[in-house]
LODRENLO-232341 format. One record per atom (N, C-alpha, C): residue in one letter; atom name; z negated, y negated, x negated. Coordinates in steps of 0.1 Angstrom, whole numbers, always signed. Example, Ala and Ser with C-alpha at 12.3 -4.5 7.8 and 13.67 -1.06 7.14 Angstrom:
REM LODRENLO-232341
 residu atome     Z     Y     X
      a     N   -78   +57  -132
      a    CA   -78   +45  -123
      a     C   -78   +33  -132
      s     N   -71   +22  -128
      s    CA   -71   +11  -137
      s     C   -79    +0  -129
REM end
This chain:
REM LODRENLO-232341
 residu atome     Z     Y     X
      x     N -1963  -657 -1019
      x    CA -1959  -669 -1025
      x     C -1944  -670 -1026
      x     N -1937  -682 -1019
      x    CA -1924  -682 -1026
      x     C -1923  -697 -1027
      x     N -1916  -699 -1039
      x    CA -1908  -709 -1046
      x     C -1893  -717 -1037
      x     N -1899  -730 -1033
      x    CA -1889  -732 -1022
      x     C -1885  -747 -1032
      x     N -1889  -751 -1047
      x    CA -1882  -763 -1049
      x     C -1891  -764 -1066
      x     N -1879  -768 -1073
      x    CA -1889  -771 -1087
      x     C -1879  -780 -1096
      x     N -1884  -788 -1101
      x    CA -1879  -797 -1111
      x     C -1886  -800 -1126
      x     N -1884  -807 -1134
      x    CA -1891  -813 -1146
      x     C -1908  -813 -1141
      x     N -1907  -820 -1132
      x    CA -1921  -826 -1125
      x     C -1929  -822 -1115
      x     N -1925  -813 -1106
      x    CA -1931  -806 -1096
      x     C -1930  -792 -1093
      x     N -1933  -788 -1081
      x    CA -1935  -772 -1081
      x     C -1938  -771 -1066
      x     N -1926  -771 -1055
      x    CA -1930  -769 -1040
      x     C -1929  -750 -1035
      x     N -1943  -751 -1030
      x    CA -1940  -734 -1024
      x     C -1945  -731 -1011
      x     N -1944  -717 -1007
      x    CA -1950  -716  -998
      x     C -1959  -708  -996
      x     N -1972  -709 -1000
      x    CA -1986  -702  -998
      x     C -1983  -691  -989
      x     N -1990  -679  -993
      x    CA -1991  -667  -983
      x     C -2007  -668  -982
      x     N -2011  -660  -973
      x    CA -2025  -660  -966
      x     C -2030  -648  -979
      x     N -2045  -651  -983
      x    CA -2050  -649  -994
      x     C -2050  -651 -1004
      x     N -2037  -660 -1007
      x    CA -2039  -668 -1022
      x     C -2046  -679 -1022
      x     N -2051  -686 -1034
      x    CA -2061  -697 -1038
      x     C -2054  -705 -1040
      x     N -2055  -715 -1038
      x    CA -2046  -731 -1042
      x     C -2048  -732 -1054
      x     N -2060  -731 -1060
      x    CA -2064  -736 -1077
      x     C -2069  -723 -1081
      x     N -2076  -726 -1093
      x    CA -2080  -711 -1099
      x     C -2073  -710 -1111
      x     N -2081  -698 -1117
      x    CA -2071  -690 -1129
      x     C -2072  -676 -1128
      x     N -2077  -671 -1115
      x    CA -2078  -654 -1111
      x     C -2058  -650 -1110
      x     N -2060  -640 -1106
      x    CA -2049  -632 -1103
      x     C -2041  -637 -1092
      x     N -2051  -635 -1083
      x    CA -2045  -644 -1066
      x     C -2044  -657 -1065
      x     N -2041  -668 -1075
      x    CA -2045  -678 -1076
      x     C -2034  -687 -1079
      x     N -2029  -695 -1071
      x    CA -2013  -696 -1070
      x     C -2015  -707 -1083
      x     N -2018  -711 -1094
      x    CA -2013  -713 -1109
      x     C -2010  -705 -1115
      x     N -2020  -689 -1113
      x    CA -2012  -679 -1121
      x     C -1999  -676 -1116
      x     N -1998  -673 -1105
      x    CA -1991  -668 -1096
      x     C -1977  -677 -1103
      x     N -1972  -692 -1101
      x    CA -1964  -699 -1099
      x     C -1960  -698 -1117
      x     N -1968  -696 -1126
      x    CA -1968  -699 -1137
      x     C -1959  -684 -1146
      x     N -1961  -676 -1138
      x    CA -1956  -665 -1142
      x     C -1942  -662 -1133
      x     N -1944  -665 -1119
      x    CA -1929  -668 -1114
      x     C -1920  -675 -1130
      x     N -1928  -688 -1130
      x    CA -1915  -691 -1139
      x     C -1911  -693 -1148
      x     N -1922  -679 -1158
      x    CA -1917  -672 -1168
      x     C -1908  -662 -1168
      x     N -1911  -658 -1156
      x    CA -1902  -647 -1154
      x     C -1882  -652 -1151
      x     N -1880  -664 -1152
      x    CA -1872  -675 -1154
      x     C -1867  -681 -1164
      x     N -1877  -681 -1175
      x    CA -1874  -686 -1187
      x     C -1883  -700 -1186
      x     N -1889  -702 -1178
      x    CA -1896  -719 -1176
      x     C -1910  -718 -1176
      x     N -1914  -721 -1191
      x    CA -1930  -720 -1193
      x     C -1935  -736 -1191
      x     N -1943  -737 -1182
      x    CA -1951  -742 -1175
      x     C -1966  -747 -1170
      x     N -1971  -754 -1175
      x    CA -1983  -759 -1169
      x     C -1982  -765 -1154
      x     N -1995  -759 -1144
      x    CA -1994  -760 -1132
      x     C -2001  -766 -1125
      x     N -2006  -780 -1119
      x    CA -2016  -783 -1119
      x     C -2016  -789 -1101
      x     N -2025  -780 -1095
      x    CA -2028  -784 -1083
      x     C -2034  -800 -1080
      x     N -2028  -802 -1069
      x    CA -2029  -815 -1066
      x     C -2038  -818 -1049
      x     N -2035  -806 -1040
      x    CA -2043  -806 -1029
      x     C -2047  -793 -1026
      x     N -2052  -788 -1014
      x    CA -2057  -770 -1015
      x     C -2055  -771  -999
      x     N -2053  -759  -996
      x    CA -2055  -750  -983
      x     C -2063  -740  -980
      x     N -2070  -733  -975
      x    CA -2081  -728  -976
      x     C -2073  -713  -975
      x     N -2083  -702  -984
      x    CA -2073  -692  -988
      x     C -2070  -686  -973
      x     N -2071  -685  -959
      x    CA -2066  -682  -950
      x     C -2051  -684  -941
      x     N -2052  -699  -951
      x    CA -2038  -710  -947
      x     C -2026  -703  -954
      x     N -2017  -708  -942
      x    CA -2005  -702  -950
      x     C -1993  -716  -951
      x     N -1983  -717  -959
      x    CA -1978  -732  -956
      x     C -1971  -739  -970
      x     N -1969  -751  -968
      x    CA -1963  -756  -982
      x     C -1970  -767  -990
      x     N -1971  -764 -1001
      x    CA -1976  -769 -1012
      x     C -1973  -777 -1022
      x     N -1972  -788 -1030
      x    CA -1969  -792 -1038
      x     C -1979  -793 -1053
      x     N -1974  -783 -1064
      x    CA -1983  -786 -1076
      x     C -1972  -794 -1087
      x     N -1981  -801 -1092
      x    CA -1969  -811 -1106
      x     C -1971  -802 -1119
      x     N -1961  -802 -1124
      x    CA -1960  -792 -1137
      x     C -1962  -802 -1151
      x     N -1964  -814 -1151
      x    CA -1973  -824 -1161
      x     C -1985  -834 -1153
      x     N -1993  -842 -1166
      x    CA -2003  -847 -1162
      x     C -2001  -856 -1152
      x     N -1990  -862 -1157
      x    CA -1983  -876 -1153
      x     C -1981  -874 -1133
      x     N -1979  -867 -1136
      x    CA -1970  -859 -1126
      x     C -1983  -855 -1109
      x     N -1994  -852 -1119
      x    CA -2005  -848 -1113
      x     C -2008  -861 -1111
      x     N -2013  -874 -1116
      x    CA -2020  -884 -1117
      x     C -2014  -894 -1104
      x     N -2002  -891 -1103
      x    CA -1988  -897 -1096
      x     C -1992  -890 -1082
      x     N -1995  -881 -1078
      x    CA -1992  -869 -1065
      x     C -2007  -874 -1062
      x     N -2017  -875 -1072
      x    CA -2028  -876 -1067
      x     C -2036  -891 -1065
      x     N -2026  -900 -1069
      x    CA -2030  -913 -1060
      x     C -2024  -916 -1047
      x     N -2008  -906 -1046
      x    CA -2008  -907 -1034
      x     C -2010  -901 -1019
      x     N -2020  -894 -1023
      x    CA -2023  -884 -1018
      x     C -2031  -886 -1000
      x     N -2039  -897 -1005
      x    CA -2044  -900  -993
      x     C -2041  -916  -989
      x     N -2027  -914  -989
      x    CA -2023  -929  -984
      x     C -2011  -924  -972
      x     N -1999  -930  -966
      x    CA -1995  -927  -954
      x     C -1983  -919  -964
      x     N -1978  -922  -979
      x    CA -1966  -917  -980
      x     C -1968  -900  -984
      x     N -1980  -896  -987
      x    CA -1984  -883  -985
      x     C -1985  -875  -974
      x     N -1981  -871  -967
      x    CA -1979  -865  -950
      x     C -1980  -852  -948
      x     N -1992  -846  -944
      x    CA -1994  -833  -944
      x     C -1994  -827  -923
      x     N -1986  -818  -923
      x    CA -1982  -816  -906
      x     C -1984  -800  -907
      x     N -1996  -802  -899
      x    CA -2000  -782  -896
      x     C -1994  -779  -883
      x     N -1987  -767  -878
      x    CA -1992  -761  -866
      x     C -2002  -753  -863
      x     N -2008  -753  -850
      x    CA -2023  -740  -851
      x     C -2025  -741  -836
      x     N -2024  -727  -838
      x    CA -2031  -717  -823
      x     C -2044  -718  -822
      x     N -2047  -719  -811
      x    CA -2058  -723  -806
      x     C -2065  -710  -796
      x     N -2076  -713  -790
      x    CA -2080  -710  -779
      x     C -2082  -720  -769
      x     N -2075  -719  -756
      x    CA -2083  -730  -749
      x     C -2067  -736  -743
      x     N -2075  -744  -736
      x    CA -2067  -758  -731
      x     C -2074  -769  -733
      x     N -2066  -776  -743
      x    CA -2074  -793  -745
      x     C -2077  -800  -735
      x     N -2085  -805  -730
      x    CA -2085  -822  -720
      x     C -2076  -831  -721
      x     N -2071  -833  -732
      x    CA -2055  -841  -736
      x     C -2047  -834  -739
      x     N -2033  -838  -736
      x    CA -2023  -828  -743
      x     C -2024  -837  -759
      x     N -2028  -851  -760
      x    CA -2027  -857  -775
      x     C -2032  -867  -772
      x     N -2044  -866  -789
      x    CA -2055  -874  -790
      x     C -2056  -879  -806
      x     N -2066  -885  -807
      x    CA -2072  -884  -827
      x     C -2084  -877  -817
      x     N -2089  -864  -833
      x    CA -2106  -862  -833
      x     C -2110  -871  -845
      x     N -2120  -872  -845
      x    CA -2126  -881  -857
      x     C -2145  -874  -852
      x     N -2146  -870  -865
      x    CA -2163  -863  -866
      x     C -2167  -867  -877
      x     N -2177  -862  -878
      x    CA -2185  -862  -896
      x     C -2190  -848  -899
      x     N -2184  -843  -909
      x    CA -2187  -830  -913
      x     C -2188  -828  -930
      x     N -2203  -815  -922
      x    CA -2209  -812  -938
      x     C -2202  -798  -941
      x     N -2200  -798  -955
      x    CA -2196  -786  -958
      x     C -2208  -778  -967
      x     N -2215  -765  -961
      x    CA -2225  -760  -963
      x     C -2218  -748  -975
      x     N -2217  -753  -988
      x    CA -2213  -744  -995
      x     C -2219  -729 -1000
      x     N -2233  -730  -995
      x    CA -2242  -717  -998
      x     C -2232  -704  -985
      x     N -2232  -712  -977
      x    CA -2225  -702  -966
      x     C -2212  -705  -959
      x     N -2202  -715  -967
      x    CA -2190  -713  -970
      x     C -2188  -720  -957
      x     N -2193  -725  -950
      x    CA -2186  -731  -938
      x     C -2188  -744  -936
      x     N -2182  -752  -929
      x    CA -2184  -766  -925
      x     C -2191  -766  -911
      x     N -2200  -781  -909
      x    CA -2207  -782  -896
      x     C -2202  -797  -891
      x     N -2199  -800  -879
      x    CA -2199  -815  -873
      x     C -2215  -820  -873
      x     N -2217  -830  -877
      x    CA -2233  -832  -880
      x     C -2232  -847  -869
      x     N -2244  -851  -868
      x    CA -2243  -863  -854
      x     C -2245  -876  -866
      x     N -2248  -878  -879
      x    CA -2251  -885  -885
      x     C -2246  -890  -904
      x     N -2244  -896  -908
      x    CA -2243  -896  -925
      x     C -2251  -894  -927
      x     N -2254  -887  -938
      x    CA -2258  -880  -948
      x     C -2255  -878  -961
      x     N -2261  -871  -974
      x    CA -2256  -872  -985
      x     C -2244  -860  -982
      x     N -2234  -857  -988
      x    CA -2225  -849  -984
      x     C -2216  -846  -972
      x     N -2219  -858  -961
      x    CA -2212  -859  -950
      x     C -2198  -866  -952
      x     N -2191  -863  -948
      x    CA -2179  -871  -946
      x     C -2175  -871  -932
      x     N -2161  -883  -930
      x    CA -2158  -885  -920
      x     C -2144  -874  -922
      x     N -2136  -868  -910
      x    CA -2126  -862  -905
      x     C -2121  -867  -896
      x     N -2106  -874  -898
      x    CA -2098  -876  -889
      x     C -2083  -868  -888
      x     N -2081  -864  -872
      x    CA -2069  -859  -873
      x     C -2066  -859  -861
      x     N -2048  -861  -857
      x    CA -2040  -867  -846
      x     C -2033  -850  -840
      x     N -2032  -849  -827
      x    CA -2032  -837  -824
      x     C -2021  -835  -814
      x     N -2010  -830  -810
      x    CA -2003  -831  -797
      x     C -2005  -814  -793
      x     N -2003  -812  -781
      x    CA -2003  -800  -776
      x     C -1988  -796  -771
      x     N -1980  -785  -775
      x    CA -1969  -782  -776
      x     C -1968  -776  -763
      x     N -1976  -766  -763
      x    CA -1970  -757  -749
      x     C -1986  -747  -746
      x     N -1996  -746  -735
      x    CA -2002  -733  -731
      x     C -1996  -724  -726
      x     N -1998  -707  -731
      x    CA -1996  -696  -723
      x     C -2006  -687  -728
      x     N -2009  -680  -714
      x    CA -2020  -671  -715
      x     C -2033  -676  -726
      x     N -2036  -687  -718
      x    CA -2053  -695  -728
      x     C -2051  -696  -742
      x     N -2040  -699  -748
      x    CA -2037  -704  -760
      x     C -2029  -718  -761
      x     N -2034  -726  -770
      x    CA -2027  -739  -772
      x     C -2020  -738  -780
      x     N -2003  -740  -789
      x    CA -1999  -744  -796
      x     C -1999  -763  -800
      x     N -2004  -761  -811
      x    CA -2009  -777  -811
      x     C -2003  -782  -828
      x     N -1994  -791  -828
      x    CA -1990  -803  -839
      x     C -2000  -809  -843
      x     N -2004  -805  -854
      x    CA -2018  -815  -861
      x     C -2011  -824  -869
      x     N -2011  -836  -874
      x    CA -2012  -846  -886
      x     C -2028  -849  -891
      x     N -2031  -844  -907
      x    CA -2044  -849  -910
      x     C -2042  -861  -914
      x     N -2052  -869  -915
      x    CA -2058  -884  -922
      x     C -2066  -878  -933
      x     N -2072  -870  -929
      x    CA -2088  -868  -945
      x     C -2084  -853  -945
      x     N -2083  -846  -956
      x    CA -2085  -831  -963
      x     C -2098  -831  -961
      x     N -2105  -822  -954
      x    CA -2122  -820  -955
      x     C -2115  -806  -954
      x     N -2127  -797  -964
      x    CA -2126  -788  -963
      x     C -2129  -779  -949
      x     N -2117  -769  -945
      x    CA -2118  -763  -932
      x     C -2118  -776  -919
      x     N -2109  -785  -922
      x    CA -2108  -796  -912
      x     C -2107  -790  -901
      x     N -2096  -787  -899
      x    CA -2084  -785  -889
      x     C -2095  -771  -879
      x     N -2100  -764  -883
      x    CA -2112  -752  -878
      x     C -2118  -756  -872
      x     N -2129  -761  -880
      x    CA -2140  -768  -873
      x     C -2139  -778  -865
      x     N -2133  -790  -866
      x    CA -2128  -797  -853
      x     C -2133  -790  -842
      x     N -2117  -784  -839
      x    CA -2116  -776  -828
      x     C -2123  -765  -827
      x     N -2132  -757  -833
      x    CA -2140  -749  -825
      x     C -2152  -755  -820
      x     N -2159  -768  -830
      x    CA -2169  -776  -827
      x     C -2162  -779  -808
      x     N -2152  -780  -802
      x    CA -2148  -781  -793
      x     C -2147  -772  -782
      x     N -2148  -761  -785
      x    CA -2145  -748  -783
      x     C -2132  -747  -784
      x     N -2129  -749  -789
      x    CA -2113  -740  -787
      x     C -2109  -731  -803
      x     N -2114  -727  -807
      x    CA -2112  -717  -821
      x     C -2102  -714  -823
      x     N -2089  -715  -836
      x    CA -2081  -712  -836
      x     C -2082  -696  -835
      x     N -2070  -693  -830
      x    CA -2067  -675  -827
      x     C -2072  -667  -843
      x     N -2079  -655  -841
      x    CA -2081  -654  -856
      x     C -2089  -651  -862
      x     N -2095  -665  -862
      x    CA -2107  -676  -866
      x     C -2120  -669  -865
      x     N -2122  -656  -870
      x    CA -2135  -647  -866
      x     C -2150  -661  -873
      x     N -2145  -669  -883
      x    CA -2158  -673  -893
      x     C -2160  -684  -884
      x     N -2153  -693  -877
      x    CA -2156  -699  -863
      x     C -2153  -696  -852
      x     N -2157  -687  -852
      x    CA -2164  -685  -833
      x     C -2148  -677  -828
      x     N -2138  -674  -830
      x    CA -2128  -673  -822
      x     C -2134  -656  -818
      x     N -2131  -651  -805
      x    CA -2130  -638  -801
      x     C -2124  -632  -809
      x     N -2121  -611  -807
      x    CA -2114  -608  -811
      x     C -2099  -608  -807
      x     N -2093  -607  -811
      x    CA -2075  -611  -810
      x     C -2067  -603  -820
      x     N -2053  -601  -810
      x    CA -2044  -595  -818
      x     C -2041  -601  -834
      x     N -2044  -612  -836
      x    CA -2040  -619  -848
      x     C -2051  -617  -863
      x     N -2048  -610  -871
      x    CA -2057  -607  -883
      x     C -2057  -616  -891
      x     N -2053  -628  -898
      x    CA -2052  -637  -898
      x     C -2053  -650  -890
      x     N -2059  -661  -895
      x    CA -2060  -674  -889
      x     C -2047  -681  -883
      x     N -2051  -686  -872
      x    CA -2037  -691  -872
      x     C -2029  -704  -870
      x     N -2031  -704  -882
      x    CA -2032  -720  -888
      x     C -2018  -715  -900
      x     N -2007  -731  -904
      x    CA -2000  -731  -909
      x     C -1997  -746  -914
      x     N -1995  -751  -928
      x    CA -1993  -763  -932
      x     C -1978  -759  -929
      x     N -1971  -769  -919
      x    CA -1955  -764  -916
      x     C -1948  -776  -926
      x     N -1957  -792  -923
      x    CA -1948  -795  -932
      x     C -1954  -807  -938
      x     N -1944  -810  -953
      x    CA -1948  -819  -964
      x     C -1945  -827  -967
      x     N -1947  -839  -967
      x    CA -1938  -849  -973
      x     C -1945  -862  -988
      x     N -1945  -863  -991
      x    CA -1948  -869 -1003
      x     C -1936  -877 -1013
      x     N -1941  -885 -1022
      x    CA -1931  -894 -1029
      x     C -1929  -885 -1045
      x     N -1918  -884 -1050
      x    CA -1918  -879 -1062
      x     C -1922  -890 -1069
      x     N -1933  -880 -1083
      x    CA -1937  -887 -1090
      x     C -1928  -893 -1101
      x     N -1914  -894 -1101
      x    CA -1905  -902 -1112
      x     C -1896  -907 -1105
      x     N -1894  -909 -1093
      x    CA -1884  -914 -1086
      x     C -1893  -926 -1071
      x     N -1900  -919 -1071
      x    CA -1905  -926 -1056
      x     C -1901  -923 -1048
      x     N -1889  -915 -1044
      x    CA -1880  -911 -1038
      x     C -1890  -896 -1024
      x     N -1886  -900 -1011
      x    CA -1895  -895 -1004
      x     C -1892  -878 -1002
      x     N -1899  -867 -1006
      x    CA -1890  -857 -1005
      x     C -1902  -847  -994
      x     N -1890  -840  -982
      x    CA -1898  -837  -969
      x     C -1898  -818  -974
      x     N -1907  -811  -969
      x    CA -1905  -798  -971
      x     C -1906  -788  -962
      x     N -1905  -780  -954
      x    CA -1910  -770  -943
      x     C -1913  -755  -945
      x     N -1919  -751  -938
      x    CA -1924  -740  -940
      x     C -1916  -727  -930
      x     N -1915  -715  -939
      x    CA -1910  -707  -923
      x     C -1925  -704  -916
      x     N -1921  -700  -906
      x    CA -1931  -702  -893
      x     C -1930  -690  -891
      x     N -1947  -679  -891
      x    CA -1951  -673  -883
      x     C -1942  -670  -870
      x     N -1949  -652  -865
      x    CA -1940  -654  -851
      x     C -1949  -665  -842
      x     N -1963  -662  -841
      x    CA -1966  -670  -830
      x     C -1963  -682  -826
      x     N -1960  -689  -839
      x    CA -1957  -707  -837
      x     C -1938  -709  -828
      x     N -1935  -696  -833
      x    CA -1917  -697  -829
      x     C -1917  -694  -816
      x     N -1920  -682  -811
      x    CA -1926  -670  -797
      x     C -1927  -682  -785
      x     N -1916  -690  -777
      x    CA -1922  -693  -763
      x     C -1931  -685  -754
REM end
């Protein structure tokens, strides 16, 4: 976890692979951020506002009051909330850039999401806009923009497609150099909650996303 931005009202960082977005364990970036910024002198309440799945690595925004939370989280699924992943793939797409749009169940007994052909109680819809950067050697680097947070969106999509991000043992990916998923929230943008004011964030990037 590092600390890339903090004010009265917010808390931007950058998730490492195996921390929790929410929680109150150890590994659980409210402890985590809350004790950074005691270690500062800045006692803090932390309140997550969206999550990443603990394999994601990337940038985050938590509000450090209610107000603050209440603010982040109405804007959250509207256009001035902007969440932009990169992620390795397997495969070569049929488009270099598309929308997917599915309906997926998230099967919490066994921790994974399914594309299901129909609504249902617990179905939701997933939409997300996709460009393909560059293939080498049967890997896609691919620019995602999400529309809907469904849990494990960005995964299942594309393995429901075959193409599995590199990694990605819990959907379907082969074995691969990569011990980690390889998936990255690169970047963030959102309205501060006392200004309105539009503030953009980035993430450093893995070697694979930089690596022509």
């Amino acid at each position: 976890m590092q600390i890339l931005f903090y004010d009265t009202h917010i808390l931007v960082c950058q998730k490492a692979a195996g921390e929790l977005s929410e929680g109150e364990g150890t590994s659980a970036l409210p402890t985590l951020l809350a004790q950074a910024m005691a270690e500062v002198g800045e006692q803090t309440a932390i309140y997550p506002v969206h999550r990443l799945d603990r394999e994601t690595v990337g940038v985050m925004v938590f509000a450090r009051t209610r107000q603050a939370a209440a603010s982040l989280s109405a804007a959250l699924n509207t256009d001035a909330f902007s969440k932009e992943y990169l992620a390795l793939c397997h495969g070569r797409l049929e488009e270099d850039a598309a929308t997917l749009t599915d309906l997926l169940f998230y099967d919490r007994r066994r921790g994974k999401s399914f594309v299901v052909d129909r609504p249902r109680a617990g179905v939701k819809e997933a939409v997300l806009d996709y460009t393909c950067l560059r293939t080498e050697n049967d890997l896609s680097l691919l620019r995602i923009r999400l529309h809907t947070g469904r849990t494990h969106q960005i995964r299942v999509q594309l393995a429901s497609r075959r193409h599995p991000l590199a990694g990605d043992r819990r959907y379907g990916a082969p074995k691969s150099a990569h011990s980690t998923v390889a998936l990255v929230a690169h970047r963030l943008t959102f309205p501060h909650p006392a200004t309105g004011e539009a503030m953009t964030f980035t993430a450093e990037l893995p070697v694979w996303a930089t690596t022509p």
